[in-house]
C-alpha positions as a LaTeX table, in Angstrom:
\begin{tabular}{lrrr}
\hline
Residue & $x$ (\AA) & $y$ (\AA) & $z$ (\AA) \\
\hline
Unk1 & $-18.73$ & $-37.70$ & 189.63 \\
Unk2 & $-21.10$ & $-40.06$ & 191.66 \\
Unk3 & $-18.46$ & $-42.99$ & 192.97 \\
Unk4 & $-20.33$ & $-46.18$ & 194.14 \\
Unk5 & $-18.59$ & $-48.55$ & 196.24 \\
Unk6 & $-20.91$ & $-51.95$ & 196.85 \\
Unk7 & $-21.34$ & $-51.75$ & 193.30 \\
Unk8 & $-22.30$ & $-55.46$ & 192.52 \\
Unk9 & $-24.78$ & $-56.22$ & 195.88 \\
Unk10 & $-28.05$ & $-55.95$ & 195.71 \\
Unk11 & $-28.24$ & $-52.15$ & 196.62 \\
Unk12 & $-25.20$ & $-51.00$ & 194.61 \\
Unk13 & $-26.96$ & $-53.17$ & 191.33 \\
Unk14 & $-29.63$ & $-51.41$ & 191.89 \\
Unk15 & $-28.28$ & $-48.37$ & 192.12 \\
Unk16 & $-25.82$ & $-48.43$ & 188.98 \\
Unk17 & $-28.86$ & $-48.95$ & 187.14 \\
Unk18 & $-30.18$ & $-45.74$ & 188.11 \\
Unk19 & $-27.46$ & $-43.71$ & 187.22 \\
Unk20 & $-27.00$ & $-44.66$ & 183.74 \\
Unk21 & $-26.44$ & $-41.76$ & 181.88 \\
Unk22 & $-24.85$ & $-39.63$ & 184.69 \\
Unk23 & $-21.32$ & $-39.49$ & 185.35 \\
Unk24 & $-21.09$ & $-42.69$ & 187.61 \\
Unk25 & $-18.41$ & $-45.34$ & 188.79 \\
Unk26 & $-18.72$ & $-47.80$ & 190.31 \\
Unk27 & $-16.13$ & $-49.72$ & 192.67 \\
Unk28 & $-15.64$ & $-53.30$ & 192.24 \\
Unk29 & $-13.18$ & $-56.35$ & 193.47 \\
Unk30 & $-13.57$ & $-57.63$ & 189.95 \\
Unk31 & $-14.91$ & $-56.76$ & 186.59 \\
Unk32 & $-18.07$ & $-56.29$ & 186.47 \\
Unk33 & $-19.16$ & $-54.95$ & 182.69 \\
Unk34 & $-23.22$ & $-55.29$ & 183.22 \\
Unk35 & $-23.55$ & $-52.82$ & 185.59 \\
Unk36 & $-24.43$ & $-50.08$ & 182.81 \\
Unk37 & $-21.74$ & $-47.70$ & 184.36 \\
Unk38 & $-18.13$ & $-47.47$ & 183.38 \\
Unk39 & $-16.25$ & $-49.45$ & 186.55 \\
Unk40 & $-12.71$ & $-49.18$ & 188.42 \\
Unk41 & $-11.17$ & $-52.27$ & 190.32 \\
Unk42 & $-10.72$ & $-51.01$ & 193.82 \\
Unk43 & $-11.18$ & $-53.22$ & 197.24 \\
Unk44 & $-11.85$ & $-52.12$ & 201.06 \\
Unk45 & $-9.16$ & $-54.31$ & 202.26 \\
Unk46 & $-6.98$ & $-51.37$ & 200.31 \\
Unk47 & $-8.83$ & $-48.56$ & 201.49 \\
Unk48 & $-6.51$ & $-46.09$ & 199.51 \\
Unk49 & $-7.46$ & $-47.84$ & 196.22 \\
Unk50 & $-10.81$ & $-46.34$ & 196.42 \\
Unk51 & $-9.37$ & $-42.89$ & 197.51 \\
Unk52 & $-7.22$ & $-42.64$ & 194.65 \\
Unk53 & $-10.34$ & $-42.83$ & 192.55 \\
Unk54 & $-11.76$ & $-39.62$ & 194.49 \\
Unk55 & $-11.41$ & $-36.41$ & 193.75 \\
Unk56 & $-12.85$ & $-32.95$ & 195.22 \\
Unk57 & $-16.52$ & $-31.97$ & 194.65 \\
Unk58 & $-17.41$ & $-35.99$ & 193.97 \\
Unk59 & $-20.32$ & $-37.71$ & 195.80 \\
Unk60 & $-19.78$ & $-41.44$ & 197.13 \\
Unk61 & $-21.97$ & $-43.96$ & 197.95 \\
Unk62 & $-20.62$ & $-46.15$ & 201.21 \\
Unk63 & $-21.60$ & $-49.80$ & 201.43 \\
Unk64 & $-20.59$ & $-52.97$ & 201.96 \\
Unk65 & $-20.77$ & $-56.44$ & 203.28 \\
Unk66 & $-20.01$ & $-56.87$ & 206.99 \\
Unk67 & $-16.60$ & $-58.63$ & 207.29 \\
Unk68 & $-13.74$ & $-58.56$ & 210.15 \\
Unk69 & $-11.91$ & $-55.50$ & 209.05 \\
Unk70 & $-15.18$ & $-53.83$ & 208.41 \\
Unk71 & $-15.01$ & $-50.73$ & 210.91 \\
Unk72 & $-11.27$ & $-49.79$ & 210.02 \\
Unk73 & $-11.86$ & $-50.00$ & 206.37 \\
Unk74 & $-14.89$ & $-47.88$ & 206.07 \\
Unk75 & $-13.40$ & $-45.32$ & 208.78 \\
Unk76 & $-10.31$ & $-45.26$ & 206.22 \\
Unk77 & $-12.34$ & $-44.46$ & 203.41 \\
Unk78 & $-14.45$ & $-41.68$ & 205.16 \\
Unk79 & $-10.87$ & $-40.26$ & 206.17 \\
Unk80 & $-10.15$ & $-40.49$ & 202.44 \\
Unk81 & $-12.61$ & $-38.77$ & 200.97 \\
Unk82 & $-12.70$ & $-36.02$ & 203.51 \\
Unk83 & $-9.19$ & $-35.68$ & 202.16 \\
Unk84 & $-10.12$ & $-35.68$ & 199.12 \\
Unk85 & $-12.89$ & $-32.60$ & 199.49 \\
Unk86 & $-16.46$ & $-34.84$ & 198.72 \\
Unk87 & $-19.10$ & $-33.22$ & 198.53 \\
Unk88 & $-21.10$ & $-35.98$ & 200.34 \\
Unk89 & $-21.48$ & $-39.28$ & 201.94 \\
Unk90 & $-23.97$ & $-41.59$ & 201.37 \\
Unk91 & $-23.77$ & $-44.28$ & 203.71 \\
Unk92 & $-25.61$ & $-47.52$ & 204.08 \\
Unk93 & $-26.20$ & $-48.44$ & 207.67 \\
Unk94 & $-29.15$ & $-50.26$ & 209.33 \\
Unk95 & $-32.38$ & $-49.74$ & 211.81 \\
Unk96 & $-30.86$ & $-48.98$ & 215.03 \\
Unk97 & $-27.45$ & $-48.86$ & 214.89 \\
Unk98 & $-25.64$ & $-48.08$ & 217.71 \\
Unk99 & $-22.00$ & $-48.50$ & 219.23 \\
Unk100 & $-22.04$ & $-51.53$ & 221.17 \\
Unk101 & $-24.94$ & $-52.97$ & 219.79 \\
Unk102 & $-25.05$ & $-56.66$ & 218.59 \\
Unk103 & $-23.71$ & $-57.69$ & 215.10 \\
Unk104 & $-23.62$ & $-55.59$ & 212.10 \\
Unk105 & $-26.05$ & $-53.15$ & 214.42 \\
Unk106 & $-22.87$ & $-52.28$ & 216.39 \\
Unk107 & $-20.12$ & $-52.45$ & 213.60 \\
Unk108 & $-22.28$ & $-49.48$ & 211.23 \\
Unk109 & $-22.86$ & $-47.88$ & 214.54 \\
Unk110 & $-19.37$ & $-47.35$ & 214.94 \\
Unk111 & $-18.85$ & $-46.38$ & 211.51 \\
Unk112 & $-21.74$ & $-43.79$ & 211.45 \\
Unk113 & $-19.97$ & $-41.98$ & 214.65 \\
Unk114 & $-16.96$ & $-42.06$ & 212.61 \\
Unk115 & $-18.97$ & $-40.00$ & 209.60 \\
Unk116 & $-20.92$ & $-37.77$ & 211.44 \\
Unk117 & $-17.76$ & $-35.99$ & 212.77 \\
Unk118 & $-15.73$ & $-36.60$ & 209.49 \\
Unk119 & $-16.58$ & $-33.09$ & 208.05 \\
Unk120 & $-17.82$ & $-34.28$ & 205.12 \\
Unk121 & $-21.67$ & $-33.91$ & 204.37 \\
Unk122 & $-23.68$ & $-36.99$ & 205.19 \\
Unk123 & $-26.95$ & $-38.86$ & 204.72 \\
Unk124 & $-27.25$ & $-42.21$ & 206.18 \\
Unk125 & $-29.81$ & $-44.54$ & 205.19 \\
Unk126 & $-31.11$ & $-46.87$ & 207.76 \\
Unk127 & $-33.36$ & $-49.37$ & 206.03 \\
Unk128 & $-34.95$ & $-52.36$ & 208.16 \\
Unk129 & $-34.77$ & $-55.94$ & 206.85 \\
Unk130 & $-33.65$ & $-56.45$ & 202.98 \\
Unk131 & $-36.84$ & $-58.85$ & 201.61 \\
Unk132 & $-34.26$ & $-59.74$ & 198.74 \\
Unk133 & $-32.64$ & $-62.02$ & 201.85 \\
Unk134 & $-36.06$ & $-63.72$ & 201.89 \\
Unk135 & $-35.43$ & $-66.32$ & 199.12 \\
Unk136 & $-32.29$ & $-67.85$ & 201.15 \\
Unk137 & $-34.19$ & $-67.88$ & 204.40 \\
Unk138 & $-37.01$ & $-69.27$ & 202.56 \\
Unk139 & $-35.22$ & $-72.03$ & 201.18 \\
Unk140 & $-37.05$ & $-75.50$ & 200.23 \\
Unk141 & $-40.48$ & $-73.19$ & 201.50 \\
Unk142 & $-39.70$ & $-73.49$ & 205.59 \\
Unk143 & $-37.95$ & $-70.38$ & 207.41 \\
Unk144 & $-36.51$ & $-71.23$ & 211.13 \\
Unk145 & $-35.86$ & $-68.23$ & 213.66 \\
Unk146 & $-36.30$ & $-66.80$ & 217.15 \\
Unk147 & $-38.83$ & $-63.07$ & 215.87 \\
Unk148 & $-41.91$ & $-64.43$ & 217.50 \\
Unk149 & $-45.44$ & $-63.40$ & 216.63 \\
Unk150 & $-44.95$ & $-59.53$ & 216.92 \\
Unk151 & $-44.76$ & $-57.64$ & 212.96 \\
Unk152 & $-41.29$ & $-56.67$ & 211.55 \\
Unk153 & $-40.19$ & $-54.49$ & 208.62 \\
Unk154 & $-38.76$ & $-55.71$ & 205.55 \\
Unk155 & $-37.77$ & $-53.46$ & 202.77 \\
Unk156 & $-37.05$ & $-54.12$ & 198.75 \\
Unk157 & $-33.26$ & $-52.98$ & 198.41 \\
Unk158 & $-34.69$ & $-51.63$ & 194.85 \\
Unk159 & $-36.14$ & $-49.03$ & 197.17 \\
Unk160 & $-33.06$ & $-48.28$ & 199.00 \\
Unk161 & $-31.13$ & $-47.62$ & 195.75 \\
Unk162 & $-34.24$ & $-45.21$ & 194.79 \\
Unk163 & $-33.49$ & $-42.84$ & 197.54 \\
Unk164 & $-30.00$ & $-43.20$ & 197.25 \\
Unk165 & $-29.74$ & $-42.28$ & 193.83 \\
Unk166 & $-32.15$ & $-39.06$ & 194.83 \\
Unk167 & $-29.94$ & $-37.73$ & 197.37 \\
Unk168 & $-26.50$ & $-38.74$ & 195.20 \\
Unk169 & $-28.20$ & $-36.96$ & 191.54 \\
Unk170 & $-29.79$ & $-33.40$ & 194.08 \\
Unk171 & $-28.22$ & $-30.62$ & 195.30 \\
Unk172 & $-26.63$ & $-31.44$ & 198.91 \\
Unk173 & $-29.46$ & $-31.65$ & 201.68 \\
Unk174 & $-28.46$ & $-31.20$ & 205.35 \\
Unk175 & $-26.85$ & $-34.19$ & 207.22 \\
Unk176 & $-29.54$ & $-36.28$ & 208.36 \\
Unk177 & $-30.13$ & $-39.90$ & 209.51 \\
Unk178 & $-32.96$ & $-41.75$ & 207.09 \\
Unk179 & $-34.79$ & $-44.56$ & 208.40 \\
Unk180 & $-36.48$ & $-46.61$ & 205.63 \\
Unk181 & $-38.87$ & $-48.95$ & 205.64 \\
Unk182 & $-41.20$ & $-50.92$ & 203.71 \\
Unk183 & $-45.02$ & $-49.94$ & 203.47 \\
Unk184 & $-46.18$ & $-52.68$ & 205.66 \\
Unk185 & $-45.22$ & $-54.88$ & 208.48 \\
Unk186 & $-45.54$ & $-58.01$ & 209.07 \\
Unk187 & $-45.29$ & $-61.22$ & 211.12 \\
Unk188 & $-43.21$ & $-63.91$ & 209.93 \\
Unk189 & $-45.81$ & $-65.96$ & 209.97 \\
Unk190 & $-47.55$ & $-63.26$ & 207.69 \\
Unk191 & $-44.59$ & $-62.98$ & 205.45 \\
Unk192 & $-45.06$ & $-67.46$ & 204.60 \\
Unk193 & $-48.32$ & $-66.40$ & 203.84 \\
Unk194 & $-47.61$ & $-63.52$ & 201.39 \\
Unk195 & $-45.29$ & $-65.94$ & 200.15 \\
Unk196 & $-47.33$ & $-68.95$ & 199.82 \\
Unk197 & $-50.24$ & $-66.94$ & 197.82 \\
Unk198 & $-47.52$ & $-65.82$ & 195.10 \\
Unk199 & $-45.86$ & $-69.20$ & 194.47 \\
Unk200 & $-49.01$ & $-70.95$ & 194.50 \\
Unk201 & $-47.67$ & $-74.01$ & 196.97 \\
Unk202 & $-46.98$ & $-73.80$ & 200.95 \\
Unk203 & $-44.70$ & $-71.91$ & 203.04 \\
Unk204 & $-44.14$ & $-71.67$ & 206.83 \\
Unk205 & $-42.42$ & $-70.00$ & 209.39 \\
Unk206 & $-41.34$ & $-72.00$ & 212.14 \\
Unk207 & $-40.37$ & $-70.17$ & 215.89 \\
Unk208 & $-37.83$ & $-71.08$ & 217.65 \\
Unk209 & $-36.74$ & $-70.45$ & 221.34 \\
Unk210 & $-33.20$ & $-68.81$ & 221.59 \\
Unk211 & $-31.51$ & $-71.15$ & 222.50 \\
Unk212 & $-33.07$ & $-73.56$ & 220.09 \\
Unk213 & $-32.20$ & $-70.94$ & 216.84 \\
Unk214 & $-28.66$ & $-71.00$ & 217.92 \\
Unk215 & $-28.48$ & $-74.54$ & 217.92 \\
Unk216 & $-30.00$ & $-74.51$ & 214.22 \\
Unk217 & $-27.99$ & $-71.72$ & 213.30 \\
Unk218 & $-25.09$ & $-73.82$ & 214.76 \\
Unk219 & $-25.76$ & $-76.86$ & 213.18 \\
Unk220 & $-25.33$ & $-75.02$ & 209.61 \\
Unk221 & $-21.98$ & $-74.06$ & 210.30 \\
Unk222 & $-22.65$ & $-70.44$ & 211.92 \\
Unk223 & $-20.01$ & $-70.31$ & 214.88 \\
Unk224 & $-21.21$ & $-70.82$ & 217.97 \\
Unk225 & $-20.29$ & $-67.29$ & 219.51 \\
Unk226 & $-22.31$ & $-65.45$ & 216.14 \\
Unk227 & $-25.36$ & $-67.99$ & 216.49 \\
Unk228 & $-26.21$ & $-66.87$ & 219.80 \\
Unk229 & $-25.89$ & $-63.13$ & 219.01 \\
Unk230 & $-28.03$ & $-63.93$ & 216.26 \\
Unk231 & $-30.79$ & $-65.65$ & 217.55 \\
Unk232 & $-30.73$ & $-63.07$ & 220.42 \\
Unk233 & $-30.55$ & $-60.14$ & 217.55 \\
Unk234 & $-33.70$ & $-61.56$ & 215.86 \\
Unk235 & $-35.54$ & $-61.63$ & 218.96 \\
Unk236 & $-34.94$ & $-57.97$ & 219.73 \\
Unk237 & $-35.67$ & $-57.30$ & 216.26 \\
Unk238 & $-38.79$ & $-59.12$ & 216.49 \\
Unk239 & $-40.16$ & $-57.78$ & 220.12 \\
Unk240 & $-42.45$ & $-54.96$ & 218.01 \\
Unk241 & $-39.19$ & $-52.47$ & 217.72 \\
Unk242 & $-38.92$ & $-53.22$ & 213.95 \\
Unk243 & $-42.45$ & $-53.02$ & 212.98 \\
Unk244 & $-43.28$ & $-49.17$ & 212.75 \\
Unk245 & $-43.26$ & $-47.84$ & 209.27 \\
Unk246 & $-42.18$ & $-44.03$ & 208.01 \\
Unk247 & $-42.90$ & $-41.93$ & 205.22 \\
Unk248 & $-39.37$ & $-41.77$ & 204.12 \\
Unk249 & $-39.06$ & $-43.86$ & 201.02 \\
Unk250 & $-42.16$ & $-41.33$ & 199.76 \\
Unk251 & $-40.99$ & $-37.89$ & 201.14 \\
Unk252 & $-37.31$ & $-38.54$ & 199.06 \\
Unk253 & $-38.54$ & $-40.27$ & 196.15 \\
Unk254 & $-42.01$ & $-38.93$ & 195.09 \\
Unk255 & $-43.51$ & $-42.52$ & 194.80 \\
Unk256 & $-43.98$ & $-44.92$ & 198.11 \\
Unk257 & $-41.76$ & $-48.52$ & 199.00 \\
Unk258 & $-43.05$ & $-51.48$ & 196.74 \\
Unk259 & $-45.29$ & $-53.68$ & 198.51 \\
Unk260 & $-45.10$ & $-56.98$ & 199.45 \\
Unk261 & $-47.05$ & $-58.36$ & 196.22 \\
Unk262 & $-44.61$ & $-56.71$ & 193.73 \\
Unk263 & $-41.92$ & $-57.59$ & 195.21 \\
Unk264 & $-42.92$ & $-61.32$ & 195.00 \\
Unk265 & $-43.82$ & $-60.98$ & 191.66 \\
Unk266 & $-40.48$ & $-59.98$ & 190.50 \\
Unk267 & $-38.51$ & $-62.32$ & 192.60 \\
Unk268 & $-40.60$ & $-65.94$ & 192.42 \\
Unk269 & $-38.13$ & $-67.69$ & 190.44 \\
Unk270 & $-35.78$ & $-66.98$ & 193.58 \\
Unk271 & $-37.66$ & $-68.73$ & 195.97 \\
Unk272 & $-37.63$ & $-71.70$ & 193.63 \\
Unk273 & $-35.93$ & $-74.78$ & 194.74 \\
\hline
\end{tabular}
């Protein structure tokens, strides 16, 4: 059985829909009965609710929203399933994730220590920036941050459920870290335009010093300690480290990352006030 955890995000959606017709659950806080997959109620902040739904041989899918008790949970349910006798881990991290690093960056790093020496076989997906987080940043057509000029990588989560739902429905690959990206990069400044062409009316990027994007981000309730990090996050992110593209999407799935057009396309009435 293919157990997905994350099951109602965008990735875990996404990925329910491609398993119809295999044997699939999916892990959810609530009921979810659109998901196209029977479903169990199970939560991280009880990591032992999701191992009871494991059992030996099963492959699980590992993602999640970043909250406080983040590392501990997900360490749990790695411990769980190697317990259990998996045959793999699919994990969800992010581009560059490291221990110590800022933000989520630091918290998956942690996390993907945790499953490399678990025992259990792993793939971890790294994708770059979700474009599906677009339409909030977007919002009434003006985005504020602290990237600069230089091009970053956004990818459609669609995608990342695509090459998850490869490596979950295959025979079990060797471990390996996969970084995925979108087919092009772009500056944010880019990205209003891309945007502006598809809705048909204006959008714009607006930089902001450091300093200056943690004051926005403070004055819309971010605390002050996380605004900081943030702003100083996106301007790593947005020094030219993010904007190199790979293969990967292509070499797992047979078919290359949706570009920026399609994506737009399917997601316009998002960016609608």
């Amino acid at each position: 059985m293919i157990v997905v955890t994350g099951a109602t995000g965008n990735i875990g959606r996404a990925l329910a829909g491609r398993l119809r017709g295999h044997d699939a659950l999916a892990v959810v806080r609530r009921p979810a009965d659109d998901l196209g997959i029977p479903y169990k109620l199970a939560d991280f902040d009880r990591p032992e609710t999701i191992g009871e739904l494991l059992s030996p041989g099963d492959r699980l899918f590992l993602n999640s929203g970043i909250w406080p008790g983040f590392i501990d949970a997900h360490r749990a349910v790695i411990d769980l399933a190697a317990k259990a006798g998996v045959a793999q881990i699919v994990s969800v991290s992010v581009r560059d994730a490291a221990p110590g690093a800022k933000l989520g960056m630091g918290l998956h790093g942690v996390v993907d220590a945790h499953l490399r020496k678990s025992g259990v076989p792993w793939a971890i997906l790294q994708p770059s920036g979700f474009m599906q987080t677009l339409p909030r940043d977007f919002k009434g057509g003006t985005m504020y941050g602290s990237y600069g000029p230089a091009p970053v990588n956004y990818i459609d989560t669609r995608d990342i459920a695509d090459v998850a739902a490869t490596l979950l429905t295959s025979p079990v690959g060797p471990d390996r870290d996969h970084l995925l990206t979108g087919p092009e990069s772009l500056s944010h400044e880019g990205i209003a335009a891309e945007i502006g062409r598809a809705l048909g009316r204006p959008a714009r990027y607006v930089n902001l010093s450091v300093p200056e994007m943690a004051a926005h981000l403070e004055r819309q309730g971010i605390p002050q300690e996380f605004a900081g990090e943030l702003a100083e996050l996106q301007a790593r992110t947005g020094d030219g480290g993010w904007a190199a593209t790979t293969t990967v999407v292509k070499d797992v799935t047979g078919r290359p990352p949706r570009t920026w057009p399609t994506f737009l396309a399917d997601h316009t009435d998002a960016f609608m006030p």
